[in-house]
PDB file as gemmi writes it, atoms N, CA and C in Angstrom:
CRYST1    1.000    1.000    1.000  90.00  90.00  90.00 P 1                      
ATOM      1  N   UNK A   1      75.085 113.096 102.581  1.00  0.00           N  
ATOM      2  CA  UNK A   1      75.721 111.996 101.882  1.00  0.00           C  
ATOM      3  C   UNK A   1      76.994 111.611 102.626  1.00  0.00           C  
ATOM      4  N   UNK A   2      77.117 110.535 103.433  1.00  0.00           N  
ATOM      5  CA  UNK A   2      78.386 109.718 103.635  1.00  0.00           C  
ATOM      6  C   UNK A   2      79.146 108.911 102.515  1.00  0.00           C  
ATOM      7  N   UNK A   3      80.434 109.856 102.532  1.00  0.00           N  
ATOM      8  CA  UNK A   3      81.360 109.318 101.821  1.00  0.00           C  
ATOM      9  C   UNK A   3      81.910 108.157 102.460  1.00  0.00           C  
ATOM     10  N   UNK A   4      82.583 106.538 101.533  1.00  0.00           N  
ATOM     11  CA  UNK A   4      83.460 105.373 102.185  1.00  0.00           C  
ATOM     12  C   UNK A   4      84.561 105.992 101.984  1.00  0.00           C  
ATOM     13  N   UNK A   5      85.406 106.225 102.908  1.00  0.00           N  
ATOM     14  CA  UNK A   5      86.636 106.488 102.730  1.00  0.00           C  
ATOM     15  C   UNK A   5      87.641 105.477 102.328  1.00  0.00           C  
ATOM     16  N   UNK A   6      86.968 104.275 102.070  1.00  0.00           N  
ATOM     17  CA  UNK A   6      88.067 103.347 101.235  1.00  0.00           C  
ATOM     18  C   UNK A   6      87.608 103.311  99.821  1.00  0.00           C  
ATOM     19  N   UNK A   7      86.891 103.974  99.409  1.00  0.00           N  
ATOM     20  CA  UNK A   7      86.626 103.981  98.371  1.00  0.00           C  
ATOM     21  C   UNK A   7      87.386 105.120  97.662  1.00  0.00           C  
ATOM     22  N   UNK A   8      87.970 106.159  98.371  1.00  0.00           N  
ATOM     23  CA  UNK A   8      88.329 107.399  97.950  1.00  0.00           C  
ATOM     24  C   UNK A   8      89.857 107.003  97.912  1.00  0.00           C  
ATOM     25  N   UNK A   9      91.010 105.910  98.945  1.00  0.00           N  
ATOM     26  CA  UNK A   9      91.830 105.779  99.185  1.00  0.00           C  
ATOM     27  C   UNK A   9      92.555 105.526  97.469  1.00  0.00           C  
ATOM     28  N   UNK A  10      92.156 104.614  96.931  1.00  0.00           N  
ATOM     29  CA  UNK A  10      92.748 104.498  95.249  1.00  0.00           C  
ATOM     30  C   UNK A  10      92.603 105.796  94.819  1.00  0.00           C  
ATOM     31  N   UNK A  11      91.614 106.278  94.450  1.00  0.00           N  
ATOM     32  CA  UNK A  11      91.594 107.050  93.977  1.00  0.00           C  
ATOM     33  C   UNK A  11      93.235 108.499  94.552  1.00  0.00           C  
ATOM     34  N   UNK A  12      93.031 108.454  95.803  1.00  0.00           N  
ATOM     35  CA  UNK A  12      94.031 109.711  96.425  1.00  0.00           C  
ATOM     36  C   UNK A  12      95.258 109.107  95.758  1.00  0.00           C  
ATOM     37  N   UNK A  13      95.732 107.434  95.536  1.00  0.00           N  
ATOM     38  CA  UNK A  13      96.623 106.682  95.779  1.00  0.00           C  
ATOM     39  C   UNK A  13      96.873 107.054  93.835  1.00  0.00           C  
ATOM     40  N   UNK A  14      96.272 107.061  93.570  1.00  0.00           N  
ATOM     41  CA  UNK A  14      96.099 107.683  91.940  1.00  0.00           C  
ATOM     42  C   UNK A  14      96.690 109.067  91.723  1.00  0.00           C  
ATOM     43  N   UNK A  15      96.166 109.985  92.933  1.00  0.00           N  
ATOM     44  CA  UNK A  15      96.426 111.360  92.735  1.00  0.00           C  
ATOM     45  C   UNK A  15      97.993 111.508  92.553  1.00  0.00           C  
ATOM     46  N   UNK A  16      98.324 111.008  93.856  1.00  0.00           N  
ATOM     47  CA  UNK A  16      99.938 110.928  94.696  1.00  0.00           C  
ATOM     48  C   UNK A  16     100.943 109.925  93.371  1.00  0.00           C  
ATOM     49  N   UNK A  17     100.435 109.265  92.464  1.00  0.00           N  
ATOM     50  CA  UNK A  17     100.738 109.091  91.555  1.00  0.00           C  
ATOM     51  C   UNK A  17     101.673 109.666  89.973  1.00  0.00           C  
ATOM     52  N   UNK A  18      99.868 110.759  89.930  1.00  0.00           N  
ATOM     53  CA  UNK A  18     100.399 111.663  88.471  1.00  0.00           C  
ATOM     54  C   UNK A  18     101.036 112.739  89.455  1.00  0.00           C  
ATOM     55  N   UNK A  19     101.053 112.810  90.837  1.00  0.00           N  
ATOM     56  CA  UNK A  19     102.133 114.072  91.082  1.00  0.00           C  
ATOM     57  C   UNK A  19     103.569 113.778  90.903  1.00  0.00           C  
ATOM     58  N   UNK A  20     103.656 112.973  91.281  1.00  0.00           N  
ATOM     59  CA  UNK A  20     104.894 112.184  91.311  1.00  0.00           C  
ATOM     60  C   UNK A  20     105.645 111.904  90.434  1.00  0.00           C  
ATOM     61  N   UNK A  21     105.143 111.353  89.319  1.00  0.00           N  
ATOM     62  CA  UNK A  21     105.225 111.473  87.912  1.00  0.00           C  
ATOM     63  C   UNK A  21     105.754 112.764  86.963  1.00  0.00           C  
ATOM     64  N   UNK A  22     104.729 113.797  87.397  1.00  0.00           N  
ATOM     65  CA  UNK A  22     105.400 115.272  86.697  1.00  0.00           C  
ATOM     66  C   UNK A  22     106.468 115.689  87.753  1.00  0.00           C  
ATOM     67  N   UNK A  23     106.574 115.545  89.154  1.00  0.00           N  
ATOM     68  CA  UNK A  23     107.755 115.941  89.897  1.00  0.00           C  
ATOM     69  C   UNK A  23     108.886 115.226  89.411  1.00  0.00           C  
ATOM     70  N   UNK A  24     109.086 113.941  88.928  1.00  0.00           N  
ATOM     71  CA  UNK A  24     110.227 113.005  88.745  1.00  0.00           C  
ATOM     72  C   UNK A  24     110.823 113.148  87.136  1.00  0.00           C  
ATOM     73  N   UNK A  25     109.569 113.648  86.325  1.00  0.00           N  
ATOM     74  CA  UNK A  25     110.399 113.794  84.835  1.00  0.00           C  
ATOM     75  C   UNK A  25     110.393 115.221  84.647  1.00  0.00           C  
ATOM     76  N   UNK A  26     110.049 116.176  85.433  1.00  0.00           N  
ATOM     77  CA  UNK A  26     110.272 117.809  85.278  1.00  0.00           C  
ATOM     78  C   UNK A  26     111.051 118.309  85.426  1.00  0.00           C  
ATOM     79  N   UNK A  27     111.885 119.387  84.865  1.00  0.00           N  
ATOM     80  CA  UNK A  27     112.668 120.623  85.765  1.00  0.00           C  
ATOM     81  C   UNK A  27     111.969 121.283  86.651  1.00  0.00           C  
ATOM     82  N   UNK A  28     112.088 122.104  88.164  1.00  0.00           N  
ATOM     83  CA  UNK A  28     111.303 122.971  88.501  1.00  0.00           C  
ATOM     84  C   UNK A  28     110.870 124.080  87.890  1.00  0.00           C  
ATOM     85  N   UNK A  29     111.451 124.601  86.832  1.00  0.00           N  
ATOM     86  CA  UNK A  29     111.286 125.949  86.357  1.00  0.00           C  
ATOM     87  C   UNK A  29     111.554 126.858  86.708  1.00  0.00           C  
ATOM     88  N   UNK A  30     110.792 127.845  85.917  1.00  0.00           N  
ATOM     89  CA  UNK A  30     111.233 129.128  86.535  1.00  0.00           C  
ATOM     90  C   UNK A  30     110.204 128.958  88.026  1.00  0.00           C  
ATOM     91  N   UNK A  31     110.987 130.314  88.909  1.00  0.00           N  
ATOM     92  CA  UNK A  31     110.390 130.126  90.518  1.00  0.00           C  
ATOM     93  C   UNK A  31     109.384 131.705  90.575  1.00  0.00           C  
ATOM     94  N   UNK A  32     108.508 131.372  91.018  1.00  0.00           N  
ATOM     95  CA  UNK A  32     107.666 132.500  90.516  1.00  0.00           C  
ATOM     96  C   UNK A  32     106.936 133.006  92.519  1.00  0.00           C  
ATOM     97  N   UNK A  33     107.051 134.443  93.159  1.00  0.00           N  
ATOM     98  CA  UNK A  33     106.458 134.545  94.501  1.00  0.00           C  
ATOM     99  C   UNK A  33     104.959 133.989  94.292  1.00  0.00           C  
ATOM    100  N   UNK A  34     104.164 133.442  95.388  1.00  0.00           N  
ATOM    101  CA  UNK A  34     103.032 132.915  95.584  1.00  0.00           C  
ATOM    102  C   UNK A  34     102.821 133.244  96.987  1.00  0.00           C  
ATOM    103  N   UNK A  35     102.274 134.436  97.252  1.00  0.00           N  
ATOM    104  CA  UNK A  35     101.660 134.781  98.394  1.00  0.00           C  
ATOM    105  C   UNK A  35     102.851 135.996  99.100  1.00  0.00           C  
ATOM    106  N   UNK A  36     103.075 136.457 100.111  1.00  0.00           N  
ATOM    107  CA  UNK A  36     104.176 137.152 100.526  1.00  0.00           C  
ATOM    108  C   UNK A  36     105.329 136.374 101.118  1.00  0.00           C  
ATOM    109  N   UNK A  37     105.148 135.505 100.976  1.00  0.00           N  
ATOM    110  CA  UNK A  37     106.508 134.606 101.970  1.00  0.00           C  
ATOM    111  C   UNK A  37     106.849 133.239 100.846  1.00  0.00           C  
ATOM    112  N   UNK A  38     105.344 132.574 100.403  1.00  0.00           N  
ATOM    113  CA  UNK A  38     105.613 131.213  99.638  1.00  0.00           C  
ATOM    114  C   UNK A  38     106.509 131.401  98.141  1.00  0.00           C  
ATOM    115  N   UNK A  39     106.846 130.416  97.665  1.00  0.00           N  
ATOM    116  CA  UNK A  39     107.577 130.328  95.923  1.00  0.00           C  
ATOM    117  C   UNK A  39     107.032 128.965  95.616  1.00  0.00           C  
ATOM    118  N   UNK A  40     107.203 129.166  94.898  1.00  0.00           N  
ATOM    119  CA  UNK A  40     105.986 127.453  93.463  1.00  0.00           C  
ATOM    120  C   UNK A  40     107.174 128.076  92.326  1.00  0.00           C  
ATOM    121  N   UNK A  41     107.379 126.723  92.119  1.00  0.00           N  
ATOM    122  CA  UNK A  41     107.737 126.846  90.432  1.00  0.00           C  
ATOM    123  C   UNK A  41     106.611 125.820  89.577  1.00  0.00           C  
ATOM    124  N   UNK A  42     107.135 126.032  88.301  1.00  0.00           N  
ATOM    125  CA  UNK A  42     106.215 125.654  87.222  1.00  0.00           C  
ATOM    126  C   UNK A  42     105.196 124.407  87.389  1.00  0.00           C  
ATOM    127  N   UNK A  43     106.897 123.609  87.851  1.00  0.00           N  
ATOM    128  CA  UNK A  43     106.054 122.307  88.310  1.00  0.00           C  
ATOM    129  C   UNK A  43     105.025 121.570  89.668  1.00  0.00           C  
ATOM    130  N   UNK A  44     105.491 122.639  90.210  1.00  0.00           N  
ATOM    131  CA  UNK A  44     104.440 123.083  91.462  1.00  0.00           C  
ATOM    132  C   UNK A  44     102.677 123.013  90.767  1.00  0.00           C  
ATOM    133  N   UNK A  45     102.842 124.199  89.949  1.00  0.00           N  
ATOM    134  CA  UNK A  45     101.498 124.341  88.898  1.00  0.00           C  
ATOM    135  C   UNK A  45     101.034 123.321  88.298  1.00  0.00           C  
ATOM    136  N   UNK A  46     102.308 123.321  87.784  1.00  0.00           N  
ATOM    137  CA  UNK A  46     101.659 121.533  87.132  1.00  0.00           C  
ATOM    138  C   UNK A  46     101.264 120.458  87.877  1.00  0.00           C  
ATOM    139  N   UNK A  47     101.176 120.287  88.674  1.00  0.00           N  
ATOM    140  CA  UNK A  47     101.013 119.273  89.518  1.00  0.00           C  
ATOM    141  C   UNK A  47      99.917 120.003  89.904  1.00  0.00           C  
ATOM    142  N   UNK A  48      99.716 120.875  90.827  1.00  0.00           N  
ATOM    143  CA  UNK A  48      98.562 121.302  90.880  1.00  0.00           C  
ATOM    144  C   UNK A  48      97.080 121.267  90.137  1.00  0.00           C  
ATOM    145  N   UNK A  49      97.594 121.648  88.611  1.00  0.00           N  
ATOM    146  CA  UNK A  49      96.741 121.493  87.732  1.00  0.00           C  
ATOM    147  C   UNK A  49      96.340 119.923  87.547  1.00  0.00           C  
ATOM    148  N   UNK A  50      97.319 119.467  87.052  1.00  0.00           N  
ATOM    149  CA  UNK A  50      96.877 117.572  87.275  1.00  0.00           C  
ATOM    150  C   UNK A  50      95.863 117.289  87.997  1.00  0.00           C  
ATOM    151  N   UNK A  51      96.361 117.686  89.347  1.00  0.00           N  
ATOM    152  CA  UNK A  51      95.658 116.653  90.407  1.00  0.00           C  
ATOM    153  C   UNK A  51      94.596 117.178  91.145  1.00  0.00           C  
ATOM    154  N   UNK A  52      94.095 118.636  90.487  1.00  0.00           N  
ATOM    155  CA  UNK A  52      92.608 118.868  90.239  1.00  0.00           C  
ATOM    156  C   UNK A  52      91.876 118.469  89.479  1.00  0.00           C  
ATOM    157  N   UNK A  53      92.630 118.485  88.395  1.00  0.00           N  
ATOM    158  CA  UNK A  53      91.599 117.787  87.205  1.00  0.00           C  
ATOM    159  C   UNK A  53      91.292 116.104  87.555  1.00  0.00           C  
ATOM    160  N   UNK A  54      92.214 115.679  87.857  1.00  0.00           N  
ATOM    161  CA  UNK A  54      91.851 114.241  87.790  1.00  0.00           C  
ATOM    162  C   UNK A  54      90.918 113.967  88.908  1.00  0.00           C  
ATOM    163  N   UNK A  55      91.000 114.810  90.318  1.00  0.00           N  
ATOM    164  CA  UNK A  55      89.979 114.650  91.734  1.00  0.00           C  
ATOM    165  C   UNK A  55      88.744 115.733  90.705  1.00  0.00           C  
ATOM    166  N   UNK A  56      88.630 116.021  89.868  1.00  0.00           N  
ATOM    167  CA  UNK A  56      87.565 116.537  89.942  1.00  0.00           C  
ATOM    168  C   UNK A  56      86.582 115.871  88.742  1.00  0.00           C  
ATOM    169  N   UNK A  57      87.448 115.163  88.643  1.00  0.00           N  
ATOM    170  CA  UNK A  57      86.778 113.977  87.267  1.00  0.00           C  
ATOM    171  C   UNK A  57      86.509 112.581  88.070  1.00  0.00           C  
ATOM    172  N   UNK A  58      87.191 112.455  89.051  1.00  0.00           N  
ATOM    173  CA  UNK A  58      86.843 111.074  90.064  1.00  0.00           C  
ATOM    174  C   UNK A  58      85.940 111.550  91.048  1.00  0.00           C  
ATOM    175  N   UNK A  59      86.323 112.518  91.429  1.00  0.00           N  
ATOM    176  CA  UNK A  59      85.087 112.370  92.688  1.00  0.00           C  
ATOM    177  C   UNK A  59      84.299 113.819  92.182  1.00  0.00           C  
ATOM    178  N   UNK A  60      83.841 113.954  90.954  1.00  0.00           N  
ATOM    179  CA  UNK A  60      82.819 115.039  90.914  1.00  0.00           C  
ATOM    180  C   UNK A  60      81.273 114.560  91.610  1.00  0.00           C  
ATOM    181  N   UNK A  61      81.053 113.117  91.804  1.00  0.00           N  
ATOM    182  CA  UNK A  61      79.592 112.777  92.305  1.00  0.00           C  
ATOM    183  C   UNK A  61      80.017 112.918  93.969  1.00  0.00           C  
ATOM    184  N   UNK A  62      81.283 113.461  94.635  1.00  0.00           N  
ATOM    185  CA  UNK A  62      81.385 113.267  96.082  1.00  0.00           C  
ATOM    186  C   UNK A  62      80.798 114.809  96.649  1.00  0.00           C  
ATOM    187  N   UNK A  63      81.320 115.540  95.556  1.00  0.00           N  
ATOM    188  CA  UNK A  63      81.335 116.928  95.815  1.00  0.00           C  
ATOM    189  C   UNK A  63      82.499 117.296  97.485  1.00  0.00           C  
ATOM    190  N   UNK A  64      83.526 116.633  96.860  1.00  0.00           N  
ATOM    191  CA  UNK A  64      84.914 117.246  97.779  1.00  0.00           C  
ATOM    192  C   UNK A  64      85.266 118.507  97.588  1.00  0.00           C  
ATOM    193  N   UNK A  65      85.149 119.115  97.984  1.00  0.00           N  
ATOM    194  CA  UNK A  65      85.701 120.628  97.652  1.00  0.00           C  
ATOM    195  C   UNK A  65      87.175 120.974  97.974  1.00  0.00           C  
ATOM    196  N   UNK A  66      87.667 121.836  97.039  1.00  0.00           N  
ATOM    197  CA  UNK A  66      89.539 122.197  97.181  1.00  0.00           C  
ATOM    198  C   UNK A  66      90.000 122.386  95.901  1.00  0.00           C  
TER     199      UNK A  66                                                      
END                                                                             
């Protein structure tokens, strides 16, 4: 299956959106280690969480994986 990659561009342009959104009205939170060297805080997660759910509700017929 060939994906249009302008078809996916709104959609990413959507993603970069609700991240943006929880980065701009959030505190970072508490800062929590993630891996041996990395740190994420809350809103790290949150954003994370978002902008899986929403790529995995838009492009579940692409089968993008991540």
């Amino acid at each position: 299956m060939t994906i249009d990659a302008r078809t996916l561009l709104p959609i990413a342009e959507r993603a970069v959106s609700i991240a943006s959104e929880i980065i701009r009205t959030n505190a970072p939170g508490v800062i929590t280690a993630k891996g041996d060297r990395d740190m994420a805080t809350e809103v790290d997660y949150a954003v994370e969480r978002a902008v899986r759910e929403f790529l995995s509700r838009e492009t579940a017929r692409d089968r993008i994986p991540g």
